[in-house]
C-alpha positions in Angstrom: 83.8 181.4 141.1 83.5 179.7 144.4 80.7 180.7 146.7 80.4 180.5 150.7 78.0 181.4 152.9 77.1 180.4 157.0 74.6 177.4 156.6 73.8 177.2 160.4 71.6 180.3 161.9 74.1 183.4 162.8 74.3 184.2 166.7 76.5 182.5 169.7 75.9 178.1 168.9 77.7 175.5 170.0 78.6 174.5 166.4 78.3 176.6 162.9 78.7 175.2 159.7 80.4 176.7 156.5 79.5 176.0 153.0 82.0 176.4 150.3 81.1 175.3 147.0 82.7 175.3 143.5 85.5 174.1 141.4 88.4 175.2 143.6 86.6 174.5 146.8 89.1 171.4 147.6 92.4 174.0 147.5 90.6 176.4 149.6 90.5 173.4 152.1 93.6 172.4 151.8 94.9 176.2 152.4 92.9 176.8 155.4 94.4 173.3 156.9 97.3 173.6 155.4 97.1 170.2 154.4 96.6 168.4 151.7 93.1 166.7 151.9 92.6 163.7 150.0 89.6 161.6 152.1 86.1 162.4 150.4 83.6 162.1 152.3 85.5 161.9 155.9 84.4 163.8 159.0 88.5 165.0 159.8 89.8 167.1 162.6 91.6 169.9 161.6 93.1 173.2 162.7 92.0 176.3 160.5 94.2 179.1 159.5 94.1 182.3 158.0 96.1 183.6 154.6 98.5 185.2 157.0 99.3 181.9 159.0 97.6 182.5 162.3 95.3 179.7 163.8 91.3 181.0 163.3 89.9 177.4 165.2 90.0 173.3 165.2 87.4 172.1 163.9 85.9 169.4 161.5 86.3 169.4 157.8 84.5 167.4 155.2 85.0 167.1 151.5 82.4 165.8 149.0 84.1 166.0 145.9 81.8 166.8 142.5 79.3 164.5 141.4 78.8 163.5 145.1 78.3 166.6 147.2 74.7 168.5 147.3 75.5 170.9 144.8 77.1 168.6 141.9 80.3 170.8 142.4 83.4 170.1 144.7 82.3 171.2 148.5 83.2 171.2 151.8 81.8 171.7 155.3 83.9 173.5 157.9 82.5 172.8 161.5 83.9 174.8 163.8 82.9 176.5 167.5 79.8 178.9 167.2 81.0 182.0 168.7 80.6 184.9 167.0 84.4 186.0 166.7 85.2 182.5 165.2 82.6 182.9 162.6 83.2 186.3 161.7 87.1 186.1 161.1 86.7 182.4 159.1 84.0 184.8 156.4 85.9 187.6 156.8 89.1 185.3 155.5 87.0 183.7 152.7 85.8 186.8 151.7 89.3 188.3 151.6 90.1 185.4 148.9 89.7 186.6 144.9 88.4 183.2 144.4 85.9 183.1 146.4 82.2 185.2 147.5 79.1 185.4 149.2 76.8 183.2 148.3 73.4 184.5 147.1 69.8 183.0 148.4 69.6 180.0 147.7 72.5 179.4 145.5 73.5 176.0 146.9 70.5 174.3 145.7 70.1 176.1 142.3 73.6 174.7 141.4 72.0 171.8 142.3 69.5 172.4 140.2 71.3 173.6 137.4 74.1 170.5 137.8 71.0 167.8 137.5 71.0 166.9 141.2 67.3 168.0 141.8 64.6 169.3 139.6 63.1 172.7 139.8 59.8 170.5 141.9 62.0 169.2 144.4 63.5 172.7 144.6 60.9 174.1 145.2 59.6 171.7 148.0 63.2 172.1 150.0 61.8 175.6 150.1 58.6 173.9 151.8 60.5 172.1 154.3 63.0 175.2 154.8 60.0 177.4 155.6 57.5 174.8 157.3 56.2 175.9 160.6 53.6 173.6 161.6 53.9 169.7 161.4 51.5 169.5 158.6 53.7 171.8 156.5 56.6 169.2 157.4 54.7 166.0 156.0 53.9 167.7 153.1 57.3 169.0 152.5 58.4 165.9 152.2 55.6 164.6 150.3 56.2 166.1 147.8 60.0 166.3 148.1 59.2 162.5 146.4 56.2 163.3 144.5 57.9 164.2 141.1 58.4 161.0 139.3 54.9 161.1 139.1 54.8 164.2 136.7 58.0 162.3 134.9 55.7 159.8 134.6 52.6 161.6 133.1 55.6 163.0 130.7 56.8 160.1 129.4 53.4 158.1 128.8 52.3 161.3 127.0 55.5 161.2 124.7 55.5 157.5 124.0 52.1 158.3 122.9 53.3 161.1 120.9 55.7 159.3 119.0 53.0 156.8 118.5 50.8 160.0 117.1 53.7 161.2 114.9 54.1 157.6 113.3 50.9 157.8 112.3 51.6 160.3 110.2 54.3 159.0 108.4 53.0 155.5 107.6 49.6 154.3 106.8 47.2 152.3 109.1 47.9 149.2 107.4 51.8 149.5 108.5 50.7 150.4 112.4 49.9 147.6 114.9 46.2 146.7 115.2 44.1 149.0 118.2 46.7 151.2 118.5 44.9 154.7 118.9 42.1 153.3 121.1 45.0 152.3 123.2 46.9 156.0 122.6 43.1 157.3 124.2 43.0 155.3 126.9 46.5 155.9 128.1 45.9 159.7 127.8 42.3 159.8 129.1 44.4 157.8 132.5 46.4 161.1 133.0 43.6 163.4 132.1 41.6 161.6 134.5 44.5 161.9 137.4 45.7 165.4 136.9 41.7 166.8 137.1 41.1 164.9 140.1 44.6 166.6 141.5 43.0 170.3 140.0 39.7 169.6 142.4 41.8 169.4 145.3 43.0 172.5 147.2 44.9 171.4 150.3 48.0 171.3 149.1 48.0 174.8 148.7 45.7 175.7 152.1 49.1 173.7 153.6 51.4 176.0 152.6 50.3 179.1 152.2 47.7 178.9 155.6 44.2 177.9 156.2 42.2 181.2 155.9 39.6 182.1 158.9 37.8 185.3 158.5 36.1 186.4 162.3 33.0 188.1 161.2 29.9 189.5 162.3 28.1 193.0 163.7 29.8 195.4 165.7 30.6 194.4 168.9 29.5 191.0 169.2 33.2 190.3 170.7 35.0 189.2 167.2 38.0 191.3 168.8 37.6 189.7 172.0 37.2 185.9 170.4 40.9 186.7 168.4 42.4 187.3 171.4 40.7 184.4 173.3 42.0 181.7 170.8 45.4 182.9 170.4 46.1 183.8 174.5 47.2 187.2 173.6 45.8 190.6 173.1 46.3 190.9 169.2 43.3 193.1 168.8 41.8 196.3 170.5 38.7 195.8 172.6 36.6 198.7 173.2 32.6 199.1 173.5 32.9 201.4 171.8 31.4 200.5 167.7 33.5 200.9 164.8 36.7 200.3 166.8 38.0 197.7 164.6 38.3 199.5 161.0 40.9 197.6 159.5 41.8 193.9 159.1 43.6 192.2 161.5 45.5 189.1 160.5 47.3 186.6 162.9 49.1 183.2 162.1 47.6 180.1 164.5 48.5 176.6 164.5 45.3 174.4 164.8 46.1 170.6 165.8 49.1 171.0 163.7 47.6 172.8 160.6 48.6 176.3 159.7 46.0 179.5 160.5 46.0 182.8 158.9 42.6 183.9 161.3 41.3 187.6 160.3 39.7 190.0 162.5 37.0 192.3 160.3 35.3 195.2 161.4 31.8 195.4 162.4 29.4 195.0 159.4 27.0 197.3 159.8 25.8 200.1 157.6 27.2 203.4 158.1 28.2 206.9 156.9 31.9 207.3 158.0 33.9 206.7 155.0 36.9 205.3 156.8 34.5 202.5 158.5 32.8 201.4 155.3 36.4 200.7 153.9 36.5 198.6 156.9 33.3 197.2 156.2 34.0 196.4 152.8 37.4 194.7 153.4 35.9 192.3 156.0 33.5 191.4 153.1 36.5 190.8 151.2 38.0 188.8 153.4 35.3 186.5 154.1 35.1 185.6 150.1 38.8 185.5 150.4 38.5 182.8 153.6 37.9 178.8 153.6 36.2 179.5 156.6 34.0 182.1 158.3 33.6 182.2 162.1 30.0 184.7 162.1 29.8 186.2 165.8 26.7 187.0 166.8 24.9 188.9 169.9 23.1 186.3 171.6 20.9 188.8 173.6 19.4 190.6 170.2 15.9 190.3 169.1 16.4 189.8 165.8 19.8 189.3 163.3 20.0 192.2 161.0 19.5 191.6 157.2 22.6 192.7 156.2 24.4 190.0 158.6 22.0 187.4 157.9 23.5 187.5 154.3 26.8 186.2 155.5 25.5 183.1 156.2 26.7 180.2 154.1 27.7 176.7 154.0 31.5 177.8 155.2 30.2 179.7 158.1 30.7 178.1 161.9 27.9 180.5 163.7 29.1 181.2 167.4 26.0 183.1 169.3 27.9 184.9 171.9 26.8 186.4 175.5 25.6 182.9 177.0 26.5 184.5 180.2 23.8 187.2 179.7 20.2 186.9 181.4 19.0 187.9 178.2 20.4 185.3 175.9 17.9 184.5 173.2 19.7 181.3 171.9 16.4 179.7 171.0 14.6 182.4 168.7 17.6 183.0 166.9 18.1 179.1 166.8 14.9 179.0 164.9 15.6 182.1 162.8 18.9 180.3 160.9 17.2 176.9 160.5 16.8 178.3 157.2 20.0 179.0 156.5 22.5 175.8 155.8 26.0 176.6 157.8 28.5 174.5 159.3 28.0 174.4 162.7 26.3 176.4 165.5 28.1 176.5 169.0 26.4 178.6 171.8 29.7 180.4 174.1 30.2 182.7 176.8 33.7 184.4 175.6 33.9 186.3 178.4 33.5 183.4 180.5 35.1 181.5 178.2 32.1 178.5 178.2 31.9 176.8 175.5 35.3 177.5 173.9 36.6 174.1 174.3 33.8 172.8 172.3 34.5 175.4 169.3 38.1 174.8 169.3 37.3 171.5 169.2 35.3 171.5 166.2 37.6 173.8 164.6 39.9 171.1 164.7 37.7 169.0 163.1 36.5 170.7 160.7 40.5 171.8 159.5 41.4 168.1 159.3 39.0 167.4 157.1 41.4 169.2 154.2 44.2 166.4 154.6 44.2 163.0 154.9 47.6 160.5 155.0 46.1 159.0 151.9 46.7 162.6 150.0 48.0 162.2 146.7 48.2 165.9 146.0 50.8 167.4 143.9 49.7 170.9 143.7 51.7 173.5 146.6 51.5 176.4 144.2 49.8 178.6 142.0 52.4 177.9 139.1 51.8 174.0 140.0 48.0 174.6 139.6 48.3 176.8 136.5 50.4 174.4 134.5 48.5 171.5 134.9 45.1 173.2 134.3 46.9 173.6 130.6 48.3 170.3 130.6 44.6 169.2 131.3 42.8 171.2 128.9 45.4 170.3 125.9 45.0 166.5 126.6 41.2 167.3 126.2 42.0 168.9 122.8 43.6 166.2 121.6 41.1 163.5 123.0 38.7 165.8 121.0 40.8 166.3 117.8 41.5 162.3 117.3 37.5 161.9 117.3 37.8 164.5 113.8 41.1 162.3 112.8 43.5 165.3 112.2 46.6 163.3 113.6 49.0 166.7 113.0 47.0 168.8 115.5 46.4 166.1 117.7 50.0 165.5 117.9 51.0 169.1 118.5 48.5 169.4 121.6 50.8 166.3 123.1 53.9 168.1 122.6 52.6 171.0 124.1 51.2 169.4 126.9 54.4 167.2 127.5 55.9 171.0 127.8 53.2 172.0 130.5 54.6 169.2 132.4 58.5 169.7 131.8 58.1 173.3 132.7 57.1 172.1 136.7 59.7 170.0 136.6 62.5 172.8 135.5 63.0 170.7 132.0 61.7 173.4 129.7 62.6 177.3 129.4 62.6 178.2 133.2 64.8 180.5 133.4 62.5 183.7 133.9 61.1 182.4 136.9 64.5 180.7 138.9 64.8 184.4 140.6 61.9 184.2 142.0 61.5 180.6 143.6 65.5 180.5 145.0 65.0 184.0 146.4 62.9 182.5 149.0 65.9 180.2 150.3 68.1 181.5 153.1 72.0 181.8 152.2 73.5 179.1 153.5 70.7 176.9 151.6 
């Protein structure tokens, strides 16, 4: 069955762009021409009509015929004026064909898929660049867009090896050229060696899925307040009153092109009300949950309560707030924390919004620090991450099994971890999961 779908966003455009993909795709051209179109790859003008004859629009049509179009199959773009009504009656006339339907999320490029023209990896980075909203998002897109030879790679040294392994076993050492399992060890203990230092990193994933910032501290220190500060809108209620904040707030920033998910918390204090100690126990959450804490704190108080000094650790940016007050105590509190070991210590006014250009600043800082243009990192997604970390651990095995010399096991942790790496790549028995990682994809994609 041939499958359409509108591959431009729906709404008045000066151009849209129809997708029709499939075996038959080429006569549905040449019906909706009423021609006969026989130039692959050609950007043609062309007048479109409907079943019944009457003219729909002129347009463009191109043709990539199969084996040389996106999908694998036959398929052809139909460019015609943006306007709603032009749009609507050219679906509403493939729909009306028995050969033809809607295409379902991301359909184009699991044909694709499915046809050999990507792997599942690349797949799934397309996703990545369809759903990138910062500029770091968009470099590693595309980074990894190019990234999987490296796993085919990794694949195929671990089979020659293999095959090396299962020789072994069949013919005695006299029959097997000189050295050849110290060099089977070396190769493997190369890609054991690569794919841990990939498992230390993280930023890969902190890319994609956001750089988490939990805004913590004691009631009313002006967490709610600072939110609103750094993202120039009033995303959270502020109110003197304690205990207004009860339940998390979260907001999606862009920091020097770098993806933010920052998290306003309640006030950690103790207290009686059960609904606020669910509060307090979700900002606790989501400052274990965060690669960053910003701790607010009172700069007119005495002393830091117990319970607050607690949340001090080597992720947390300390911001002592209320430098506008007569009363600021920057320099006993200041000698309080020098016990503590934190990330940085900025003194602000937010109200007056001193000293806000020095913490974005560092925040800035601080964020780069995760990515570098000399990244290698392969590893976007839990399933990534999780399939390596067995990859790893059976290439450990069998560096640990050859040591004991039983070649049949040793050989059965390659072939299992050859599989770790052909299940990223969509070689091996990934069928279960296809739903999920094309359901991401918009229609027309």
């Amino acid at each position: 069955m041939n499958f359409y779908a509108l591959s431009t966003p729906p709404g008045i455009s000066g151009i849209a762009v129809i997708r029709v993909s499939g075996k038959g795709a080429l006569q549905i051209a040449n019906q909706i021409t009423r021609k006969v179109i026989d130039q692959p790859r050609f950007a043609l003008l062309q007048s479109f009509y409907d079943q019944e004859g009457e003219l729909i629009d002129e347009g463009i049509l191109i043709w990539y015929p199969e084996g040389q179009s996106y999908t694998g199959d036959n398929l052809i773009e139909i460019h015609t004026h943006g306007s709603k009504a032009v749009v609507n009656k050219l679906l509403s006339d493939l729909e009306a064909r028995k050969d033809c339907r809607l295409a379902e999320p991301g359909e184009f490029t699991k044909t694709a898929y499915q046809n050999n023209r990507i792997n599942l990896y690349e797949a799934e980075s397309i996703a990545d660049l369809l759903q990138a909203e910062t500029e770091a998002q968009r470099i590693q897109a595309l980074r990894l867009k190019n990234s999987s030879p490296k796993f085919l790679e990794w694949r195929k040294n671990i089979l020659d090896v293999l095959s090396k392994t299962e020789a072994s076993i069949d013919f005695s050492e006299e029959d097997l050229p000189a050295g050849i399992n110290q060099d089977n060890e070396k190769k493997i203990k190369l890609i054991v060696s690569d794919i841990d230092a990939m498992l230390d990193e993280s930023m890969g994933e902190i890319i994609r899925d956001g750089y988490k910032i939990a805004i913590i501290g004691p009631p009313n220190a002006g967490k709610s307040s600072f939110l609103n500060l750094l993202v120039k809108r009033q995303a959270a209620i502020v109110s003197s009153i304690k205990g207004t904040t009860r339940d998390i707030i979260e907001v999606k920033y862009n920091i020097n092109s770098y993806p933010v998910i920052l998290t306003d918390t309640a006030g950690i204090r103790n207290t009686k009300n059960k609904v606020e100690k669910t509060g307090v126990e979700l900002a606790l959450n989501a400052s274990k949950e965060a690669n960053l804490d910003i701790l607010i704190l009172d700069g007119t108080v005495k002393k830091i309560p117990k319970n607050i000094q607690k949340l001090i650790t080597n992720k947390s940016v300390i911001v002592l707030n209320k430098k506008d007050k007569k009363n600021f105590n920057s320099k006993k509190i200041i000698k309080e924390l020098k016990k503590y070991k934190f990330k940085d210590l900025i003194e602000v006014s937010i109200k007056d919004k001193n000293g806000i250009n020095k913490l974005n600043s560092n925040l800035k800082k601080i964020i780069s620090e995760i990515d570098s243009p000399q990244s290698t990192t392969l590893i976007s997604r839990a399933r990534h991450r999780a399939l390596l970390k067995k990859c790893s651990n059976r290439l450990h095995d069998y560096l640990r099994i050859t040591k004991s010399n039983e070649v049949e096991k040793a050989a059965e942790e390659l072939r299992l971890a050859s599989n770790n790496l052909g299940h990223i790549v969509g070689f091996i028995g990934v069928e279960e999961i296809l739903g999920r990682i094309f359901k991401d994809f918009c229609i027309g994609k």
